[in-house]
N, C-alpha and C positions, 0 to 999 in steps of 0.2 A: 800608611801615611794619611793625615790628618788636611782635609782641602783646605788654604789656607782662606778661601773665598766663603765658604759657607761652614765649615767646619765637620762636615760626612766625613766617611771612610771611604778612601780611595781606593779603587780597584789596582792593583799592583799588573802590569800586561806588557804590551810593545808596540810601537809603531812598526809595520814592515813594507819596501816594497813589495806591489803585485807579482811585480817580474822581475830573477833573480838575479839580473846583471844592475839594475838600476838600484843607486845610491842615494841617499835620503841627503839632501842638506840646505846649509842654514845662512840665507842672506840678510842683510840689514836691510832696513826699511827702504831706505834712497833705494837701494838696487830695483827692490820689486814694482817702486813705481815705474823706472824709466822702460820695463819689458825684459823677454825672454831675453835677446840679445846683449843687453847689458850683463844679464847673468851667467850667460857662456860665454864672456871673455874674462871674468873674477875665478878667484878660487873659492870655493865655498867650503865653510864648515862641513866637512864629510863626514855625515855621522854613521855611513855604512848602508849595509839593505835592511836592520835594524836597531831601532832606537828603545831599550827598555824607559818604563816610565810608567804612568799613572794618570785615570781616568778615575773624576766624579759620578759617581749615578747620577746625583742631582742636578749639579747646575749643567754639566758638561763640558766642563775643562779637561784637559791634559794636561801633566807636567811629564818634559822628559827629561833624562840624565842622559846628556850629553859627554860624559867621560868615557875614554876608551880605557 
């Protein structure tokens, strides 16, 4: 995959939890200002204990694929 930011080649890898009960996910912005609490009473995008996806050498972006 082609960075769409600088145009490298991206590392093809995964995002994973450290520890294997904990779920990776994905709030909107309002959520992560108002605090932790706000975010344990929503449901989150659950993207699991791994997220494949794609890392820049260069600038050091990620992109992940979020499809199950």
């Amino acid at each position: 995959m082609t960075c769409p930011d600088c145009g490298c080649e991206m590392q093809e890898g995964a995002v994973r939890s450290f520890r294997a009960l904990d779920a990776v996910g994905w709030y909107p912005a309002e959520l992560e200002k108002k605090g932790v609490w706000a975010r344990l009473l929503t449901d989150p995008v659950n993207l699991g204990t791994g997220v494949p996806g794609w890392r820049c050498p260069l600038c050091k972006k990620i992109i992940l694929n979020g499809k199950s």
